[in-house]
N, C-alpha and C positions, 0 to 999 in steps of 0.2 A: 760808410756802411750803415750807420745809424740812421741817413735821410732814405735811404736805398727801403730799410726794413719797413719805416713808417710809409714809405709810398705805397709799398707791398701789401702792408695791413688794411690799407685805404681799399685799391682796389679787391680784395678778397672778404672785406667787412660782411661778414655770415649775418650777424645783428641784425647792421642798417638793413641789409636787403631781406631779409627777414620781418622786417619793420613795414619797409615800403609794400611788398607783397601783401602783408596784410593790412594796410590802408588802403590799397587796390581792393582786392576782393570785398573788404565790407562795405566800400562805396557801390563797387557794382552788384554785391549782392542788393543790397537796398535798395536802387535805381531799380530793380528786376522785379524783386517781390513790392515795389510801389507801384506794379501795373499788371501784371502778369496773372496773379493767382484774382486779382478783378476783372479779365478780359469776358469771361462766358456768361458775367452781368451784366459788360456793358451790350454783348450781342443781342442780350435777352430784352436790351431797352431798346437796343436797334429794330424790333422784330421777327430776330431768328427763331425758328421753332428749336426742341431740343438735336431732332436728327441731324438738319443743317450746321447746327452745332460741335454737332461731333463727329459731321464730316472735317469740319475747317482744323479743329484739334488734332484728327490724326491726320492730316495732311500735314499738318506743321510739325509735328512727333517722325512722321514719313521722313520730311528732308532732313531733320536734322540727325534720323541715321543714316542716312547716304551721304550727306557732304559734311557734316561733320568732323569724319575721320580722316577723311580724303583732302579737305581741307588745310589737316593738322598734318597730313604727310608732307602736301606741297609746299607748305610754309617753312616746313623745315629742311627741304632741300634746297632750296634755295635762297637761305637765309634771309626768309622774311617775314620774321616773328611780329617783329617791330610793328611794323608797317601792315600788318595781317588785323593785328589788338588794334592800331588806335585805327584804323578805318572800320571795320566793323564798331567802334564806339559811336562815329559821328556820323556813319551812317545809317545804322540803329536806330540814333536818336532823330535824327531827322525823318524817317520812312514812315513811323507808327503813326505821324501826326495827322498825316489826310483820313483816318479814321474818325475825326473830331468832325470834318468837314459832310460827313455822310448824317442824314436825317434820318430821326425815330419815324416808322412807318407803322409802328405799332403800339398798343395801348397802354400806356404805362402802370407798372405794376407797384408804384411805390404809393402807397395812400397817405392820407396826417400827415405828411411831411410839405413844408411853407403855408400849412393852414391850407392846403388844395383840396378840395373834396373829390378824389376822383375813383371814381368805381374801380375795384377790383378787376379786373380780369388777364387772362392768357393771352399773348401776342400771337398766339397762333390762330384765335378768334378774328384777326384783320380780315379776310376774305369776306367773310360772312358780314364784320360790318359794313365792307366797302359796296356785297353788293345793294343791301340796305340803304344804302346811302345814295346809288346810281338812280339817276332817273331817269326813267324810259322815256325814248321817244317816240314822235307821234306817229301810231299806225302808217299813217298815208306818206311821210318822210321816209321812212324804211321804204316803202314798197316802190317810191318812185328812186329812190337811192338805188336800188336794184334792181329793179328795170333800167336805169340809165347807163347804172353796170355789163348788164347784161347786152345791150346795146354797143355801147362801144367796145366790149369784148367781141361780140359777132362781127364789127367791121374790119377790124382787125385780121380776123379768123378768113371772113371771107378774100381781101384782097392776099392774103397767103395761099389761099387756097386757088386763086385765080393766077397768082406769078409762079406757082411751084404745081401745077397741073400736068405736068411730064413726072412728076413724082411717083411713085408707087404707094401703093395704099400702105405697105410694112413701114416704108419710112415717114408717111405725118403719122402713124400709132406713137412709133419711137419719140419723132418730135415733140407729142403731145403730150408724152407719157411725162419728157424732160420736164416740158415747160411747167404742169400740174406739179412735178416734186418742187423745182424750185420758188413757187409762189405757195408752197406749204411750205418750207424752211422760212422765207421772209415772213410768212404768215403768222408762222408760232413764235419771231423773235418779235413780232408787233405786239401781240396778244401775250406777252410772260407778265406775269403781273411784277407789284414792286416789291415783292418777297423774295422772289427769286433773284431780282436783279441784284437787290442788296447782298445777296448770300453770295453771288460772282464777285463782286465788288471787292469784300470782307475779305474774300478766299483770296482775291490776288494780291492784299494789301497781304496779308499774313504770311503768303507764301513769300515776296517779295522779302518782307522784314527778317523771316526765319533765312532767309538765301544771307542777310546784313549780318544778322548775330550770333549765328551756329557757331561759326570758327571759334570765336573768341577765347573762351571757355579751355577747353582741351590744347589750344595755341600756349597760352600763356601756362598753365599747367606745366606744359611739358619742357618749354624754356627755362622755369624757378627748378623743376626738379632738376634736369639736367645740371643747372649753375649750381645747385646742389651738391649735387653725383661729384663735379670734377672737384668740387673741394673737400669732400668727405663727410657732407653733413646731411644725410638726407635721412638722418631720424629724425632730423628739427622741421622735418616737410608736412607731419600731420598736425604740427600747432598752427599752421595756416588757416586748414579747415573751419576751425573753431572762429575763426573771426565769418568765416561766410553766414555762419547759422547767423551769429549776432548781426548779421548788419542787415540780414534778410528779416531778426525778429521787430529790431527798429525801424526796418523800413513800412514793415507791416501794419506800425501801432503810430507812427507819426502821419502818412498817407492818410490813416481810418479818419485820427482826429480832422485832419485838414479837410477830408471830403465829407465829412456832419457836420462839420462847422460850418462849411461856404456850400453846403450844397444849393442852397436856398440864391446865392449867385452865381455861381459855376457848375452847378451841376458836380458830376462823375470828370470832368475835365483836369481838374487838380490831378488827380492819377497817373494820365499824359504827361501831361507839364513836370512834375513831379519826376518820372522816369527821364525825359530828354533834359532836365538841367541836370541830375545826378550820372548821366553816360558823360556828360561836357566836361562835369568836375573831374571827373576818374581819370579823362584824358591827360593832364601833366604827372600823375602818378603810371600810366601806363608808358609815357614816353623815358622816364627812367626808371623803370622795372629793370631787377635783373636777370637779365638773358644771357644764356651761355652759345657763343656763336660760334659754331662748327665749321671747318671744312666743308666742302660740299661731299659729301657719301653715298656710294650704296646702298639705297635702300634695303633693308631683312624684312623677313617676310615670317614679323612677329605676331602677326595679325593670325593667321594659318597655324603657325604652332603651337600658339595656345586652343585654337580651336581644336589640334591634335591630343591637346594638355588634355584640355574639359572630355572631348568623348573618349578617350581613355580611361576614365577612372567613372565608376559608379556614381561615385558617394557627390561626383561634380555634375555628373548628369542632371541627378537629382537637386541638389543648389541651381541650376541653370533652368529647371520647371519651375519649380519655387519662384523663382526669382519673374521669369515671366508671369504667372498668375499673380503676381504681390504688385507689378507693376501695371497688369489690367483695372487691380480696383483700386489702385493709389488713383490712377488717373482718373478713375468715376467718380472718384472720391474729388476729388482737387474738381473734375469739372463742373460738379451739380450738388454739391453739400449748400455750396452758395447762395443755390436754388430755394431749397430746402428750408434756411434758415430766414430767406428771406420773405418766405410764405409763411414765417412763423413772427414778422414784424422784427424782424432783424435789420437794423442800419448797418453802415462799415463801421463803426465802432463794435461793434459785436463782433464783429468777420473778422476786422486786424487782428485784435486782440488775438483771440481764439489761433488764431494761426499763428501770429507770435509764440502764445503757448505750446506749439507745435517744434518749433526749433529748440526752443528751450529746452523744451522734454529731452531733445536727442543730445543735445550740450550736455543734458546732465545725466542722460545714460552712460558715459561712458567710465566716469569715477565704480559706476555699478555693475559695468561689464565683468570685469575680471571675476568679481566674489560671485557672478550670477553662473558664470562658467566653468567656474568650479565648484557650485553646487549642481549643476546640471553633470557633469564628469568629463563631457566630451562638448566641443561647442557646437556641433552640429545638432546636439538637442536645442539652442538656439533658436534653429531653423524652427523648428518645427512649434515654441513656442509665441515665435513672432508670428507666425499664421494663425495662430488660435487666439492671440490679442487682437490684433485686425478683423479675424469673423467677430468680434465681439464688438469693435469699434463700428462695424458697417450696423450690427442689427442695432444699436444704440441709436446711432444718427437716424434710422426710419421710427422711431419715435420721437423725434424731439417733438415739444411743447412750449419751449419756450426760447427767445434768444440766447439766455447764457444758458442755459441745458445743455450746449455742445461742450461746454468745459470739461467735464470729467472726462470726456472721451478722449479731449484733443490731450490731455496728460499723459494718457495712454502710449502717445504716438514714438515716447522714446523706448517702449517696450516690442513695441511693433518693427517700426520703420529704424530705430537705432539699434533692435538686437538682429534685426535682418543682415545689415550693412556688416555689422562687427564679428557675426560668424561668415558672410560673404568672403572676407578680410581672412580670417584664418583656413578659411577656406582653400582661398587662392596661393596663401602660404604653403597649405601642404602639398598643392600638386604641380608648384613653380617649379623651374631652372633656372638657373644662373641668369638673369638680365630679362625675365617672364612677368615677375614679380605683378606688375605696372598694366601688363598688356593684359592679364586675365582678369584682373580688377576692372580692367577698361571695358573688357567685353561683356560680364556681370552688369556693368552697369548700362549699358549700351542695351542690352537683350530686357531689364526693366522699367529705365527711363523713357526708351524710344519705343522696344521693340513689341514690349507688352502696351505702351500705352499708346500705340494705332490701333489695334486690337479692342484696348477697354477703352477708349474713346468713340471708334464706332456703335462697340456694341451698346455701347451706356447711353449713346443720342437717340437710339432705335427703341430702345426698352422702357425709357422716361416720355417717348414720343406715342410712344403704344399702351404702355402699364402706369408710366409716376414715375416718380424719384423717389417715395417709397417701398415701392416693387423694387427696385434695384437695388438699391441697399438691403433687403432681404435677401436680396438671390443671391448677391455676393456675399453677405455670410454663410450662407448655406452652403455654397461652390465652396470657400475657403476650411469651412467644418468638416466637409468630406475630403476636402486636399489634407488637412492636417491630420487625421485618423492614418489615411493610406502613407503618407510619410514617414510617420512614425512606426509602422508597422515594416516598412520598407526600408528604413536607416538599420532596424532592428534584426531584420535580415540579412542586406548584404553586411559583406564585409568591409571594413573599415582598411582600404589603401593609403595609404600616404607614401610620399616622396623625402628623401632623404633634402633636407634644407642645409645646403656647401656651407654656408656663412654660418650656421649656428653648430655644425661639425665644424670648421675652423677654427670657431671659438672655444668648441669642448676640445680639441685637440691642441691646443695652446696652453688651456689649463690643466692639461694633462702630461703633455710634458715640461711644463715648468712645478708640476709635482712630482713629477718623475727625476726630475733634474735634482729638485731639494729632496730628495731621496736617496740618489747618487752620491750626492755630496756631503748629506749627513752616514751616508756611509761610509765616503770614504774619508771623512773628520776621524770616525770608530776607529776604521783599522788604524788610521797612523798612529789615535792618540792609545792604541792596543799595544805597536809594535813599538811607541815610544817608551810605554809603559816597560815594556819585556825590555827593551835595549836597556833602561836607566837598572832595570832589577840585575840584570846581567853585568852590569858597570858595579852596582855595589858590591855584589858578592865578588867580585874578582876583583874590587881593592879588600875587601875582608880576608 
């Protein structure tokens, strides 16, 4: 019995796997955030303009709301969690690398740095210098190039027109008409310059990489919770979280130093490198993750009822627009702050850092949650004060002056982005059911992660390609200052819905009748020691 129990404790060890999950997540946070929130600098060194930019961002934000989730269904129907995590890690890591192998076509924007004197300027200036650069040729080589063109095109023409002479004049129009579109298609794929080609390139390496690493994420998530769920511990499933911030803030500040240190011989390539040895490591920590491995099931169609959850209630409506507009300028934010800071003589030592600080903030929102929510009285005032730290964090960032001038902002981030999340959270409390819990969380976050940030990432490419990256950070304070007015005027109106929560009725009805019970019981202690009392007075007198 005794070897029986310890086998038992072995494989149900909450701990250990507790443990391992979070050596997973802070490696792969780290491996993520040591490339990821650097990707729209290295474009910018490739010669991307801002728009092409921020097409390739919401392309990659596109797939990973569509296979994402779809991904994490068929994984877990057919129990291949496993096998879903460690190939999405090693192919991941190997896919990003042929981005290393593609050349700067554009003018680099990093000056002082290995002692280089190189001019200032915009990558999107390439055209203009290239055609500067072009040297024409001689008059009389053009004209005999095309006359000889011209020429062999007529011989052509005419022995077609001598074998197809029973033809009618409607069909050589038609043939003509063909042949002139298709040597304009070849025409224009000859003539694209290298600006565009590169931006095809970029898109299909990204779209590729985002098809390798979507799953991941939401795979393994829902394996640890489950393994959770069957053993009864899935309050200890939010101390996971906590390790992803940290190993995203370390990744962010060890990266920074490595790529100012060696840029001078590596370039931005440590970044790369840096990301595919940290997927490799994660891999023996993913292959014993603990997973809870199901029968094969019926799919529910959890996905649907929370969407039934959200437009049912007011108060979720309103969280689900919030949450879209906070995830438009997270993303403008995340893809052009970098810009920004690095027109202000910002190195990645600047940039880690600063974004380090960024996690931190929200790690350390959370001890400040609770007393912030109970001086606000309701947490859905929250909401409405995370958007009005964010319009303040966007107009801050259109003035910086200086590299570290972003700090005080990035402090801000756990007021913003960490009190977003944690009324998000009680949010989804109030208008769950039994076994929703999870799935409205999932779609919150889905609708700001993904689904706002195609949205703020096109629009953010267009408005930085036409106005600056200080225009947009304007605009999106402003956008965010009139959302926060009309929300709070809007909470303030409707009425406040919520749903009856089973498990925290279970819980008060448990301590209700086990105060009921010692109420019973010290009742009926009373009467006997009453009737004992009466019987012993009734014994005395009648021996008296």
């Amino acid at each position: 019995m005794k070897k029986g129990a310890m086998q038992k404790s072995r494989q149900w060890n909450v701990k250990g796997a507790l443990r391992l999950a979070s050596v997973f997540h802070f490696l792969h946070s780290c491996g993520s955030s040591c490339l990821l929130p650097f990707l729209t600098l290295y474009f910018r060194h490739l010669g991307l303009n801002a728009s092409m930019i921020g097409i390739i961002m919401a392309s990659k934000h596109l797939l990973a709301l569509l296979w994402r989730p779809f991904s994490s269904v068929l994984a877990r129907k057919y129990d291949k969690r496993r096998t879903v995590i460690v190939g999405s890690l090693v192919s991941s890591a190997m896919v990003v690398l042929p981005l290393l192998l593609f050349p700067s076509i554009g003018i680099k924007v990093e000056s002082g740095r290995c002692n280089a004197s190189q001019p200032d300027a915009d990558p999107t200036a390439l055209l203009a210098t290239l055609e500067q650069m072009t040297i024409p040729s001689p008059p009389n080589a053009t004209v005999y190039s095309v006359n000889q063109t011209s020429v062999s095109t007529e011989q052509p023409v005419e022995n077609s027109t001598f074998g197809r002479s029973n033809r009618s004049a409607r069909g050589l129009r038609s043939l003509k008409k063909q042949e002139d579109l298709h040597a304009e298609f070849l025409g224009s794929l000859k003539v694209m310059d290298a600006q565009h080609q590169m931006f095809f390139l970029v898109l299909l390496v990204m779209v590729l990489w985002e098809f390798m690493a979507a799953p991941l994420e939401w795979t393994a998530d829902d394996g640890l919770y489950e393994y959770l769920d069957f053993v009864d511990a899935t309050d200890r499933y939010s101390g996971v979280k906590v390790w992803k911030q940290l190993g995203a803030a370390f990744g962010n500040c060890a990266v920074s130093v490595l790529v100012t240190s060696l840029f001078c011989l590596t370039g931005t390539s440590v970044e790369f490198y840096s990301y595919t040895i940290l997927m490799i490591l994660t891999v023996p920590t993913a292959a014993l993750l603990p997973i809870y491995l199901r029968k094969r099931e019926r799919l529910t169609s959890g996905g649907f009822k929370s969407l039934q959850l959200v437009y049912g209630n007011s108060q979720a409506i309103l969280c689900a627009i919030t949450v879209v507009l906070m995830g438009m300028v997270s993303s403008a934010v995340s893809d052009f702050l970098f810009w920004q800071m690095q027109d202000c003589g910002a190195t990645e030592i600047h940039m880690g850092i600063s974004l380090a600080l960024v996690h931190l903030s929200q790690t350390g929102f959370v001890p400040l949650s609770g007393h912030l929510s109970r001086f606000l009285k309701y947490h859905g005032w929250l909401l409405v004060f995370a958007v009005v730290i964010l319009a303040l964090q966007c107009l801050y960032y259109s003035f910086l002056w200086s590299p570290w001038a972003v700090i005080p902002a990035q402090l801000l981030a756990g007021f913003s982005t960490g009190a977003l999340w944690w009324s998000v959270t009680l949010q989804s409390e109030d208008i769950a059911t039994p076994g929703t819990e999870k799935t409205i969380l999932r779609l919150f976050e889905g609708l700001s992660l993904e689904l706002g940030a195609v949205f703020g990432s096109l629009t953010a490419g267009f408005v930085v390609q036409k106005f600056g990256v200080m225009t947009l950070f304007q605009g999106a304070a402003v956008i965010l200052a009139v959302w926060s007015s009309a929300l709070a005027i809007l909470k303030w109106k409707i009425p406040r819905q919520r749903r009856i929560n089973y498990s925290r009725l279970l819980a008060a009805d448990t301590e209700v009748s086990e105060t009921e019970s010692d109420q019973e019981k010290d009742w009926l202690e009373t009467a006997m020691e009453d009737d004992t009392g009466k019987i012993s007075g009734q014994w005395k007198s009648l021996n008296q």
